[in-house]
N, C-alpha and C positions, 0 to 999 in steps of 0.2 A: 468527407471532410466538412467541415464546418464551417459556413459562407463561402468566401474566395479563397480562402487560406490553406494551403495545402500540407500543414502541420498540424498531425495529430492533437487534438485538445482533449474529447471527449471521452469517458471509457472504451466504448464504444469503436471511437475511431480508432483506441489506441492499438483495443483486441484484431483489428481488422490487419493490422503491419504484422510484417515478417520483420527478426532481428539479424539472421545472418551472422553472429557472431560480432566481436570485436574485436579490436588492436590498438596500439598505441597513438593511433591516428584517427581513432573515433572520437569524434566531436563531443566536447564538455559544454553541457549543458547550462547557461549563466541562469544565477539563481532566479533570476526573473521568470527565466522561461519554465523554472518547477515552478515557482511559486501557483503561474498561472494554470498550472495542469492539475495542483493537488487535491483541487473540489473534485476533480474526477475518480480517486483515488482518495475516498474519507476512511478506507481501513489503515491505512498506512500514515506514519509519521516521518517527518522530516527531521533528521539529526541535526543539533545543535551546530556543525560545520556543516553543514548543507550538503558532506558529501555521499550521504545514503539516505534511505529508506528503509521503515521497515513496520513490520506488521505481527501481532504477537496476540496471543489467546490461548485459553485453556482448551484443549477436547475435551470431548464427553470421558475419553479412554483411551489405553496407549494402541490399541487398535485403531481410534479414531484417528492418533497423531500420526501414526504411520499410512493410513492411508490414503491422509492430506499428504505427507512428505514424498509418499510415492508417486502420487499426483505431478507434485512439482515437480521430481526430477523428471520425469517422463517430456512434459512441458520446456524445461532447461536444455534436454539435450536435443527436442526438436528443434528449438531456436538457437541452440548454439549458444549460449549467455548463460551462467551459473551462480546462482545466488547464493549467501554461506546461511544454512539451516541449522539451525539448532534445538535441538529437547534437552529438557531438562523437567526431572520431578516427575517424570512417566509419559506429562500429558500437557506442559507448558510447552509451546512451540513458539517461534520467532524465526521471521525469515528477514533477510536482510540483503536489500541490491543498492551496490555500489559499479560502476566498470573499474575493476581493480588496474587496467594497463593502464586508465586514463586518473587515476585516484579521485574519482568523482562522480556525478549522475551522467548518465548519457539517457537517450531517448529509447535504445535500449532497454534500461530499467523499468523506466515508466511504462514501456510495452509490457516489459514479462508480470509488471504488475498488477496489471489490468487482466492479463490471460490467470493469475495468480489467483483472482478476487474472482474468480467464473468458476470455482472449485469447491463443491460441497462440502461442507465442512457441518460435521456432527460435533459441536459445541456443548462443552457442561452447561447444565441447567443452571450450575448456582452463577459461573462468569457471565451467562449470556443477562440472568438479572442485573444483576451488576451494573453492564453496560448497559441496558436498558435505563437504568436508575441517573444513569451518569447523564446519559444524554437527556433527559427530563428534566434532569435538573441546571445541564448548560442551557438546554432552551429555553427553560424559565429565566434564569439570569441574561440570556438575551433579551428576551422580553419586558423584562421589569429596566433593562438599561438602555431600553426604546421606548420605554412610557413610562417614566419615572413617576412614582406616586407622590401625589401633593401629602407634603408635612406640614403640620397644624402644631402652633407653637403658644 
């Protein structure tokens, strides 16, 4: 764990927990406490109500999407926690964790997504440019909106 703090933060730490399942009685996690986990987790987004995650890409092929999916559930049923999986289009996949008894994130989630993100994924070549391109060009606009360039008028 990470300093004193005996709450999961890091991917890392998170892959290291067992989830044990849920219940109506597992703790909902206050948005503060995703907030601060979700650099851990830069594949996965945060829904607009904060009460899921989720992670979505093309494969290479429907063999590829099937045996990322097969992955997970394999994963899902060691930990007892079940995320809803979807394909669409052959090769579009999208996983999605919420604690459904709790209608929200538990620390559960953030577990199984960390173990989720450890999962070889044979990726299309033309989506992985893509993303390639995307993030080049948020880091640029980071950049340029940390040194802004002098205008000459």
């Amino acid at each position: 764990m990470s300093g004193s703090s005996s709450v999961p933060v890091t991917s890392e730490e998170l892959r290291a927990c067992k989830i044990g399942g849920c219940s109506k009685d597992t703790p909902m996690l206050k948005a503060e406490e995703v907030l601060a986990r979700m650099p851990s987790l830069p594949q996965w987004t945060l829904s607009g109500d904060g009460r899921s995650i989720e992670r979505a890409f093309t494969a290479r092929n429907w063999g590829a999407s099937f045996a990322f999916l097969n992955q997970v559930s394999a994963i899902a049923e060691e930990e007892g926690h079940h995320p809803d999986l979807h394909l669409t289009g052959y090769r579009n996949v999208s996983v999605v964790l919420s604690t459904h008894a709790i209608g929200g994130l538990s620390m559960g989630d953030l577990i199984l997504a960390a173990k989720i993100d450890n999962i070889e994924v044979d990726y299309s070549p033309k989506w992985l440019k893509e993303q390639q391109a995307r993030a080049a060009e948020a880091e640029a606009d980071a950049t340029a909106s940390t040194n802004p360039a002098e205008t000459s008028g």
